[in-house]
C-alpha positions as CSV (number, residue, x, y, z in Angstrom):
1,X,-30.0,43.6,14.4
2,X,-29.2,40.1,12.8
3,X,-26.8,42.0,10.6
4,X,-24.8,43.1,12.8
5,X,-24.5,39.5,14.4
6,X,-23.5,38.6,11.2
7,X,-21.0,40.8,11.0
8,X,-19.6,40.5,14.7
9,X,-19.1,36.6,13.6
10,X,-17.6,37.3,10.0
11,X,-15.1,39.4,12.4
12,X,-14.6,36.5,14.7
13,X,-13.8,33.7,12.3
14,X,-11.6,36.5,10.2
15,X,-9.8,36.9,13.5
16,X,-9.8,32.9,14.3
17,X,-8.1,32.4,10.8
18,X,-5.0,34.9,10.3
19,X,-1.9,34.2,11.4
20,X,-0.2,30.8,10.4
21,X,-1.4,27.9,12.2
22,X,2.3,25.5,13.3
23,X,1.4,22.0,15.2
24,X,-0.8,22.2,18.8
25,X,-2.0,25.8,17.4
26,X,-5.2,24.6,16.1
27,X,-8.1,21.9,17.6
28,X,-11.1,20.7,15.7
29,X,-14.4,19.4,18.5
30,X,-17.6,18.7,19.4
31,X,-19.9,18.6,22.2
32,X,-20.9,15.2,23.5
33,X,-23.5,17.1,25.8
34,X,-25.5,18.3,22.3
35,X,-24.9,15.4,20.9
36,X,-26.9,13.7,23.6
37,X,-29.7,15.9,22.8
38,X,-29.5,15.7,18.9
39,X,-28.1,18.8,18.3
40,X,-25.6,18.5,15.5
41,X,-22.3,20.8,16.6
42,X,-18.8,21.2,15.8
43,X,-16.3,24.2,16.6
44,X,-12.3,24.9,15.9
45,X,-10.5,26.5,18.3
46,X,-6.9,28.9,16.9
47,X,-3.8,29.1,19.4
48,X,-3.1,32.8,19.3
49,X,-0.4,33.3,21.7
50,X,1.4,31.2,24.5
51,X,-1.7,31.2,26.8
52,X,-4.4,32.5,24.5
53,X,-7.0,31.2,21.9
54,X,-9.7,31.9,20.2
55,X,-12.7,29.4,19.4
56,X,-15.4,29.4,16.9
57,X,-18.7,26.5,17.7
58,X,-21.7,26.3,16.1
59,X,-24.8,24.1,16.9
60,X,-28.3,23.2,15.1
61,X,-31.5,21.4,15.7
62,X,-33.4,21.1,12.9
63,X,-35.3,17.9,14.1
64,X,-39.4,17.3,14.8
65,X,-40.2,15.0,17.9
66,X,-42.9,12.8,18.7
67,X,-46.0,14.4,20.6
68,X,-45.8,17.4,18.6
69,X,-42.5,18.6,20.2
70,X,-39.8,20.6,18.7
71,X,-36.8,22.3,19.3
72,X,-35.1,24.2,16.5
73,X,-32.9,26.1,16.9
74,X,-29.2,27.3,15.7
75,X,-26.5,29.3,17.5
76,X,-22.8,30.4,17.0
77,X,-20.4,31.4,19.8
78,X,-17.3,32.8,19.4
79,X,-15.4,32.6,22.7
80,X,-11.7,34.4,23.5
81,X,-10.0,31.9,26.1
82,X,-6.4,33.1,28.5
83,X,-4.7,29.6,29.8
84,X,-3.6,29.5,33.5
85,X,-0.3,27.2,32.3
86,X,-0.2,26.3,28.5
87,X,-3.1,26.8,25.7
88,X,-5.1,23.2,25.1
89,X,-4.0,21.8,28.8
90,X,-5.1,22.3,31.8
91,X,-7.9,25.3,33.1
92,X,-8.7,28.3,31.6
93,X,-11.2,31.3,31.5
94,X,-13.3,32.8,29.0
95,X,-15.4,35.3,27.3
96,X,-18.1,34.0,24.8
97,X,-20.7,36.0,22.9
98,X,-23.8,34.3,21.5
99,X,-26.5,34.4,19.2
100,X,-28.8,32.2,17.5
101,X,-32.9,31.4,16.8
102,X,-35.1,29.5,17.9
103,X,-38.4,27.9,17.4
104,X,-39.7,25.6,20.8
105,X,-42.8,23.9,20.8
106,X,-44.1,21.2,23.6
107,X,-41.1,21.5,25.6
108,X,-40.3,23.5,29.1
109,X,-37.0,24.3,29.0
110,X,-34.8,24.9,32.3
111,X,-33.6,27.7,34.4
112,X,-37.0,30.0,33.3
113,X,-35.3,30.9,29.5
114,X,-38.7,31.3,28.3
115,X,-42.3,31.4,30.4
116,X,-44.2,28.0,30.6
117,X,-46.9,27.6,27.7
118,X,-50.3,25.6,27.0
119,X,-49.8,22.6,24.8
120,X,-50.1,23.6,21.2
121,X,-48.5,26.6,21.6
122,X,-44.9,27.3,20.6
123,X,-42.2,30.3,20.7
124,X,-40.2,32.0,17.7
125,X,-37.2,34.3,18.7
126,X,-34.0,35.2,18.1
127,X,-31.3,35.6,20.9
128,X,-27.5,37.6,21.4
129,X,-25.8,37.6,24.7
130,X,-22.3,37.2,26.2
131,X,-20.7,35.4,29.3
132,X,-18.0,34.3,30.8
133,X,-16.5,30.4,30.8
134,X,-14.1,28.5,32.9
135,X,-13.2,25.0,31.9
136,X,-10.5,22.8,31.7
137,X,-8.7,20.1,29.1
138,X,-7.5,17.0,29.8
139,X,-4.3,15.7,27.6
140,X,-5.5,12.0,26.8
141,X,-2.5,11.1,23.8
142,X,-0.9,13.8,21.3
143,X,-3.5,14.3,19.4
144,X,-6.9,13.6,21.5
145,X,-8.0,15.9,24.3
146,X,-11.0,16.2,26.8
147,X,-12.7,19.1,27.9
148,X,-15.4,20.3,30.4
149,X,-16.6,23.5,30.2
150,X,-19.2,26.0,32.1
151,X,-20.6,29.7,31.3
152,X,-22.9,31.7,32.8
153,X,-23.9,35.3,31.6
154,X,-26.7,37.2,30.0
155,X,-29.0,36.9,26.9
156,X,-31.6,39.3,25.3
157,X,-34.3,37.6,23.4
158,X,-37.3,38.9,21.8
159,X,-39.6,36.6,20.9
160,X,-43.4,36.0,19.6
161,X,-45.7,33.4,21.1
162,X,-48.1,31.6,18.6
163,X,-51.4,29.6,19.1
164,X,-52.9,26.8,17.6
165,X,-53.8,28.4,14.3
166,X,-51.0,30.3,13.8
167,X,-52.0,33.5,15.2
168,X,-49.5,35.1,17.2
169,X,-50.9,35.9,20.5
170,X,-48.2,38.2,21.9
171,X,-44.9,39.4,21.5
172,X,-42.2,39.9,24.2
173,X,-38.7,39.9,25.1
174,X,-36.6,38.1,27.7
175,X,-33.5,39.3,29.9
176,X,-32.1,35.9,30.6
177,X,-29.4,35.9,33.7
178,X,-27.8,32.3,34.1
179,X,-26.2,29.4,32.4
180,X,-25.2,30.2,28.6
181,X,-23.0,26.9,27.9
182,X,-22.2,23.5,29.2
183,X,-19.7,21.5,27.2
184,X,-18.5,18.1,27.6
185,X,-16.0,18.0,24.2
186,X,-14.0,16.0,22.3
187,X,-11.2,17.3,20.8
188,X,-8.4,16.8,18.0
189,X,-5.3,18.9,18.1
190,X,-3.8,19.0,14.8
């Protein structure tokens, strides 16, 4: 199965990258939303058309916490986006797929993603899904732009569930309904 995520974002960066890029066609940003949660992130986003691009973020967590809590994780989302007036101003809507891993331990996280567990214990997975987003950018000078951002959709996850010692003590899967992304970017247009 990973393969074939690997292959379905080899496609998508392919995609992102032909064609010639001209000025306003191409944006380099980052969330300020995982940055506030120490997740290191960054994502370029290809004018393809008058009202259409094509963007291309990725995001990791590779950090330990005090009290024994962790949340590691990386994921890629490619994301096809259709302008309601010009690409990189104003709203727009948007398909995203996901897919990432994960390894969670100490920590609840919201909306039900994964069933509450006894301290000590933690969760390995992987996870693919796909939603839709609507946003919108704010021009703030030539160059610099802001953005807000919401998606909601589905995600399948299997996952294993591991006890003090190591030992896994079952192995699941989760059909996730709700919120896949929240974004609060920066953003440079080139």
């Amino acid at each position: 199965m990973m393969k074939h995520i690997y292959i379905f974002v080899l496609a998508m960066m392919m995609l992102a990258t032909s064609g010639t890029a001209t000025a306003q066609d191409v944006a380099l940003k980052t969330n300020l939303l995982g940055w506030a949660t120490t997740s290191l992130n960054a994502g370029v986003e290809i004018g393809t058309a008058e009202k259409q691009t094509v963007q291309l973020f990725a995001t990791i967590n590779p950090w330990k916490f005090s009290g024994d809590k962790k949340v590691r994780f990386w994921n890629v989302e490619p994301e096809y986006r259709w302008w309601t007036c010009q690409r990189f101003g104003g709203s727009f809507f948007g398909l995203h797929a996901l897919a990432g891993e994960y390894n969670i331990k100490n920590v609840d996280l919201p909306f039900g993603t994964l069933p509450k567990t006894k301290r000590g214990r933690h969760y390995e997975g992987w996870y693919i899904g796909a939603g839709v987003t609507y946003g919108y950018q704010w021009l703030m000078s030539r160059h610099w732009n802001m953005e807000a951002s919401l998606g909601v959709g589905y995600a399948y996850s299997p996952y294993k569930l591991y006890g003090r010692c190591a030992r896994c003590l079952d192995k699941n899967h989760r059909n996730y309904v709700g919120p896949t992304k929240a974004a609060l970017s920066m953003i440079y247009i080139f």
